[in-house]
MARDO-797660 format. One record per residue (C-alpha): y, x, z. Coordinates in steps of 0.02 Angstrom, whole numbers, padded with zeros to 5 digits, always signed. Layout:
YXZ;...
This chain:
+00705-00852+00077;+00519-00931+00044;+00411-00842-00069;+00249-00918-00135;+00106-00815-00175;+00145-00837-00352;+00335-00763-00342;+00236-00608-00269;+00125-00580-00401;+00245-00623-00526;+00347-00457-00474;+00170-00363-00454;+00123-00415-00640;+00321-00351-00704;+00278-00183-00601;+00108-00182-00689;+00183-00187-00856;+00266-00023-00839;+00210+00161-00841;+00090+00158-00699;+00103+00291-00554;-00051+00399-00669;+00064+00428-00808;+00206+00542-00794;+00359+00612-00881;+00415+00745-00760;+00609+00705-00748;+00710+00640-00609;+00845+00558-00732;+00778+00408-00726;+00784+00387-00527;+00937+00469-00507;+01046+00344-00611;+00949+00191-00523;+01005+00280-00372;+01162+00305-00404;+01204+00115-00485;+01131+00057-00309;+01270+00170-00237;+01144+00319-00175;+01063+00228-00035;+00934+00390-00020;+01093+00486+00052;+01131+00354+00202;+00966+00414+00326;+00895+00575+00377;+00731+00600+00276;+00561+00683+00338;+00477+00712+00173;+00285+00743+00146;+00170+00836+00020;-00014+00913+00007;-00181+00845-00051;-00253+00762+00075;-00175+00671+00254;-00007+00641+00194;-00024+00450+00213;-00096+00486+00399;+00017+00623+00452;+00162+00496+00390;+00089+00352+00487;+00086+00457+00640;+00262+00524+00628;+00312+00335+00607;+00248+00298+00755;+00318+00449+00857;+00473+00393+00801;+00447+00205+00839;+00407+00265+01012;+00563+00371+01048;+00681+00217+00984;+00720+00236+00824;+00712+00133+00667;+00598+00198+00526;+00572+00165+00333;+00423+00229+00289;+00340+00232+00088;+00172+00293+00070;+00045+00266-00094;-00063+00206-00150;-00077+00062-00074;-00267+00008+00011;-00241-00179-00034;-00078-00253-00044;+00082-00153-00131;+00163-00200+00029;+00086-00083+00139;+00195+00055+00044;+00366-00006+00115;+00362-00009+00294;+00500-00042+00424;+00485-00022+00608;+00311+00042+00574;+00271-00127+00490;+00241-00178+00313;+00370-00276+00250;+00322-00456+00216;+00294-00517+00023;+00470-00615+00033;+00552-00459+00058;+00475-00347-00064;+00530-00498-00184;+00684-00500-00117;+00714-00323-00139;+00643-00301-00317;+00733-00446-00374;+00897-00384-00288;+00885-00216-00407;+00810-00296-00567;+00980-00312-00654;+01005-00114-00640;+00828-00059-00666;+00863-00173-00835;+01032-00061-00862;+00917+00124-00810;+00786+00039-00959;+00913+00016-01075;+00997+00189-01081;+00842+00300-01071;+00697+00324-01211;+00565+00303-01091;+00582+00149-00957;+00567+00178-00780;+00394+00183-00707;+00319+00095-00599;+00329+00223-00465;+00495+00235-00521;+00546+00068-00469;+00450+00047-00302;+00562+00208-00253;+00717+00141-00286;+00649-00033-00193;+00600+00059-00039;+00758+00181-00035;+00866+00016-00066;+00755-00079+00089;+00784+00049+00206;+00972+00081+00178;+00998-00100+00194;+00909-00102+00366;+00973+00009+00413;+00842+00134+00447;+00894+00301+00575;+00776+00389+00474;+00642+00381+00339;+00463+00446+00302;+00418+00481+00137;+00269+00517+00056;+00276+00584-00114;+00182+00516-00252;+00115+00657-00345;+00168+00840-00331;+00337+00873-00252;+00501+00948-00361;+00475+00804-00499;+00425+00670-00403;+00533+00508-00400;+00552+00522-00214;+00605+00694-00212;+00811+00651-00258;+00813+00646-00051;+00901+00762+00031;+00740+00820+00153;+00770+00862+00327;+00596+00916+00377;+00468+00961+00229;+00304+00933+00282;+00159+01031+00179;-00018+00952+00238;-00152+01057+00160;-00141+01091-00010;-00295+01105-00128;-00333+01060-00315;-00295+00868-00370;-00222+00785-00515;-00272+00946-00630;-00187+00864-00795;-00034+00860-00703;-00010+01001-00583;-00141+01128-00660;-00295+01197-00596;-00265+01326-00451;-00184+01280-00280;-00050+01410-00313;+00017+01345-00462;+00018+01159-00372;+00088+01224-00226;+00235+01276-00320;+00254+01107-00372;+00231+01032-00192;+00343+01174-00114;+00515+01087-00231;+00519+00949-00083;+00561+01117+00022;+00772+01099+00024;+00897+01225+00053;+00933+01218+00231;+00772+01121+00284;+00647+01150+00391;+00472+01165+00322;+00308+01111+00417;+00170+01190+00339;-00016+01145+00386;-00182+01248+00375;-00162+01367+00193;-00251+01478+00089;-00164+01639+00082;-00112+01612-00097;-00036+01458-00086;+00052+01508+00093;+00131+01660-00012;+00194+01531-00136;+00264+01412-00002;+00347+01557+00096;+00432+01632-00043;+00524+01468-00095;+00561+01462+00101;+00647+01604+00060;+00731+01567-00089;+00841+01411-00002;+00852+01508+00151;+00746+01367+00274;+00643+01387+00428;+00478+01363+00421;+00335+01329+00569;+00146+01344+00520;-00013+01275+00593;-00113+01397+00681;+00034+01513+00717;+00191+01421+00791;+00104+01254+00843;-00052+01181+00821;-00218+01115+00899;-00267+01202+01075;-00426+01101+01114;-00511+00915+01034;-00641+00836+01115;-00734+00668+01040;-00705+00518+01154;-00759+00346+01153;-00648+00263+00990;-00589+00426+00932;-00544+00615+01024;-00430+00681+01146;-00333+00810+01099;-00206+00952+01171;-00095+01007+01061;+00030+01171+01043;+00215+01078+00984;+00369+01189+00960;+00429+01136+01118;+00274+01181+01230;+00113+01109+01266;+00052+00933+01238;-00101+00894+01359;-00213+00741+01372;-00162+00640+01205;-00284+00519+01137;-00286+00511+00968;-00387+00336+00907;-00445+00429+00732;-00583+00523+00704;-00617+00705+00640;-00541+00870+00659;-00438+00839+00504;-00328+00711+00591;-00314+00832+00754;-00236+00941+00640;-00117+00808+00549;-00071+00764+00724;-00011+00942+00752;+00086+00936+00601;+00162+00748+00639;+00207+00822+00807;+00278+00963+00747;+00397+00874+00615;+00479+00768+00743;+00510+00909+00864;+00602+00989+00728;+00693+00850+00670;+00750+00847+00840;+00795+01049+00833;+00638+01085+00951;+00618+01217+01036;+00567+01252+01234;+00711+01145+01287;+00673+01027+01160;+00511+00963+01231;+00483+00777+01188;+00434+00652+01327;+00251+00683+01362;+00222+00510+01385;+00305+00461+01230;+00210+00573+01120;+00047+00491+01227;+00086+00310+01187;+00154+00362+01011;+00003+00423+00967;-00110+00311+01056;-00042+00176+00945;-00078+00263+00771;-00181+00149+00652;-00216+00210+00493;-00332+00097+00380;-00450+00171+00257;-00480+00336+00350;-00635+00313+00422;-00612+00154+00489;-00737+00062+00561;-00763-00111+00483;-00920-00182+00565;-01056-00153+00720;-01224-00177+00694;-01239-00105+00591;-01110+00022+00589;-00979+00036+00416;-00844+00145+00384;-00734+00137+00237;-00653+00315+00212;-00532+00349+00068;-00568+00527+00036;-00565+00545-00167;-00563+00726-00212;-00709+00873-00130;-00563+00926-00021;-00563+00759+00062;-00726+00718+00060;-00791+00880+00138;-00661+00820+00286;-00755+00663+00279;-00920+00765+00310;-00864+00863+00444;-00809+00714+00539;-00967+00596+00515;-01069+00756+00558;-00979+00835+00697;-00946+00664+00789;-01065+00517+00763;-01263+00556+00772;-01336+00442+00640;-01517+00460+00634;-01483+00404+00443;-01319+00382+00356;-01306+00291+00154;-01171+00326+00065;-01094+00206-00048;-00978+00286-00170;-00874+00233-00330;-00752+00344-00398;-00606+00367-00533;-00655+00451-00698;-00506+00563-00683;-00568+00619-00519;-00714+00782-00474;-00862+00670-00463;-00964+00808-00442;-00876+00886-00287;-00870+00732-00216;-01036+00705-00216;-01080+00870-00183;-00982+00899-00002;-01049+00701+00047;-01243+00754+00015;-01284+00861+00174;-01233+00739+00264;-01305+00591+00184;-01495+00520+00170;-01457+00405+00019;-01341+00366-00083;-01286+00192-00188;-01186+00219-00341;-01059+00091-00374;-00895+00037-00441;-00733-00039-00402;-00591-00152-00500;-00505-00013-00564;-00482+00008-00768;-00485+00193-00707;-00654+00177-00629;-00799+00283-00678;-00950+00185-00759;-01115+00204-00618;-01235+00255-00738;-01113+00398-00792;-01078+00433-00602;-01278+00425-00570;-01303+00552-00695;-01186+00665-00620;-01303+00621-00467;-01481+00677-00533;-01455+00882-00499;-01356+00838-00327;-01466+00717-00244;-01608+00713-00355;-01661+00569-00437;-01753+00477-00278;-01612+00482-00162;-01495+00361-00244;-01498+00176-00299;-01359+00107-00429;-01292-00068-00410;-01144-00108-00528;-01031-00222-00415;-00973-00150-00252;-01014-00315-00141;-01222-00287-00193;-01189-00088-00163;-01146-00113+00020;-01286-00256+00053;-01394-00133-00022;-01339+00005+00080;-01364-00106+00227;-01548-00154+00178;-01585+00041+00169;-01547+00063+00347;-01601-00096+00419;-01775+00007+00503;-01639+00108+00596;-01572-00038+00692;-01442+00086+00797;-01441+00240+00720;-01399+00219+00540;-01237+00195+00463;-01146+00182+00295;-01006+00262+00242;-00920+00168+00081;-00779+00310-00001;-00728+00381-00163;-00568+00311-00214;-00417+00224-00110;-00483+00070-00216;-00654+00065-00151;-00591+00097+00022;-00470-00064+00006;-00589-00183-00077;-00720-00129+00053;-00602-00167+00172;-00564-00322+00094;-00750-00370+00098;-00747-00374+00277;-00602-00466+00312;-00483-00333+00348;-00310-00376+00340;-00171-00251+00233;-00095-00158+00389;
């Protein structure tokens, strides 16, 4: 089947004109009957599910390709997307091409119509793209599928899988209107993807919120392995390109992995990915996975839009940390591991989003700053986000330059004295990351 550029955007304009993924109505009716008209195609593959507020998308990527490694065939949906609504349905580790996200959305119009048409509220857009990728993968047919949630856990669209392994990435405070303002009470929304009989893979917690996880791991009698206690990350050292790492696995110990990410936030998603496909497996000390399998399946991890060098000389990153939670990872990382002599930040955010944590965590770590925006609908107006700047960075440490394009040659002409030690980091939204990327030629991966 050929698809023109036009068919593709066609579908992506139809997708558009529904509920989009920021608006919910917490009910998995809708999904269910689409499910079930496509003859449950969610029930035909083992599922590794995945929750928290920050690394999900990364931990997923590297499970993928753990799995890739060790044979089998993988579906994998992540969101947002960083440029292209492909990137969310993946299949041996690979985006599907535009003709076949066409193909797929046009193959489950007709019931999507028949869902619309028996329901008050039409299916979202999120909605859809579920039932696409559950539909893509069944028809594959995938051994086993990695799934990201949305938003949240128990009511999320993607959560009418029957999950195998749960894993929990760390949990903090995002998407307030929807899942409320303290981790606990978000973590018992996140802990629903936790199923009766599953096993749960829970990274780095508060106490509070590991109470609320372990309690549910109680209440549908599953096993549970957390970071720090039964697996996690021995030793890290930076290396040329990213770190090598050792890690602590449910089967024994993992020595001399290179891991080509940076910062001890993705050390500690690789624990978790490790972990998750040891238990899939049933780990345990006779369990062990290949050594050199785990090596090359995580030595072939790419994962765009998390710091992710786009150009040398000088050096950019794009990062798509967009809550404090994230972006104080972000810190850590450009802190602990490259020695800028000077480092600008360029930064547009969502309105919905904490600005003002963001900004906050990025500051000790960054000489200057350039407010900007991105394409978004959702995204916040610079002079609003500069104000929000003034009692962070003061009113001399930050320049404001409306379109994102100007904001990075800007950021560029700030360090240009610094010839090799000044970078630029350009974050604040999965948007900004993508068109950044974008900007520099980058294609979707």
């Amino acid at each position: 089947m050929e698809t023109n550029l036009d068919e593709f955007l066609d579908v992506e304009n139809e997708l558009n004109q529904r509920w989009p993924e920021t608006k919910l109505e917490p009910s998995l009716d809708r999904i269910k009957a689409l499910a079930h008209v496509l003859g449950d195609p969610q029930t035909s593959y083992p599922v590794v599910q995945l929750t928290g507020t920050n690394g999900k998308t990364s931990t997923s990527r590297m499970v993928d390709a753990l799995f890739t490694r060790i044979g089998l065939r993988t579906g994998r949906f992540t969101s947002p997307h960083l440029q292209l609504a492909t990137e969310r349905i993946s299949l041996d580790n690979e985006p599907i091409s535009p003709e076949r996200y066409v193909e797929v959305y046009r193959d489950i119009e007709p019931y999507v119509a028949m869902v619309d048409s028996q329901s008050e509220i039409r299916m979202s857009k999120f909605e859809v793209l579920t039932g696409m990728a559950y539909a893509a993968f069944a028809e594959a047919p995938a051994d086993v599928a990695v799934v990201e949630v949305g938003m949240g856990g128990t009511w999320d669209a993607t959560s009418i899988v029957d999950t195998r392994v749960a894993v929990l990435t760390p949990i903090g405070v995002d998407h307030t209107e929807y899942l409320g303002n303290r981790p606990e009470d978000i973590a018992v929304e996140k802990s629903g993807i936790i199923k009766p009989g599953s096993v749960a893979i829970v990274g780095e917690q508060t106490p509070e919120v590991m109470r609320v996880i372990l309690e549910r791991v109680a209440e549908v009698d599953a096993m549970v392995a957390r970071f720090g206690s039964e697996f996690g990350v021995v030793s890290r050292s930076v290396a040329v390109g990213g770190q090598m790492i050792t890690l602590q696995g449910l089967g024994g110990l993992y020595e001399d992995i290179f891991l080509p990410l940076h910062g001890e936030h993705q050390a500690a998603n690789a624990a978790l990915a490790l972990a998750a496909v040891e238990a899939f497996f049933g780990a345990g000390p006779e369990r062990k996975i290949d050594i050199e399998m785990v090596r090359e399946g995580f030595a072939s991890v790419v994962t765009p839009g998390r710091l992710e060098r786009v150009r040398s000389a000088p050096n950019v990153f794009v990062d798509a940390a967009h809550n404090p939670h994230g972006a104080a990872a972000l810190a850590r990382a450009l802190e602990s591991e490259f020695g800028f002599r000077k480092l600008v930040a360029v930064v547009a955010v969502m309105s919905d989003k904490d600005a003002e944590g963001i900004l906050s965590a990025l500051e000790p770590v960054v000489q200057e700053l350039v407010i900007t925006t991105n394409s978004s609908p959702r995204a916040m107006d610079p002079d609003v986000l500069a104000g929000l700047a003034v009692p962070i960075f003061g009113e001399d440490r930050f320049e404001v330059r409306p379109r994102l394009v100007d904001a990075i040659e800007e950021a560029i002409h700030l360090i240009e004295d610094e010839q090799s030690g000044g970078g630029i980091i350009v974050t604040g939204s999965v948007v900004t990351a993508g068109e950044a990327r974008a900007l520099f030629g980058k294609e979707p991966a």
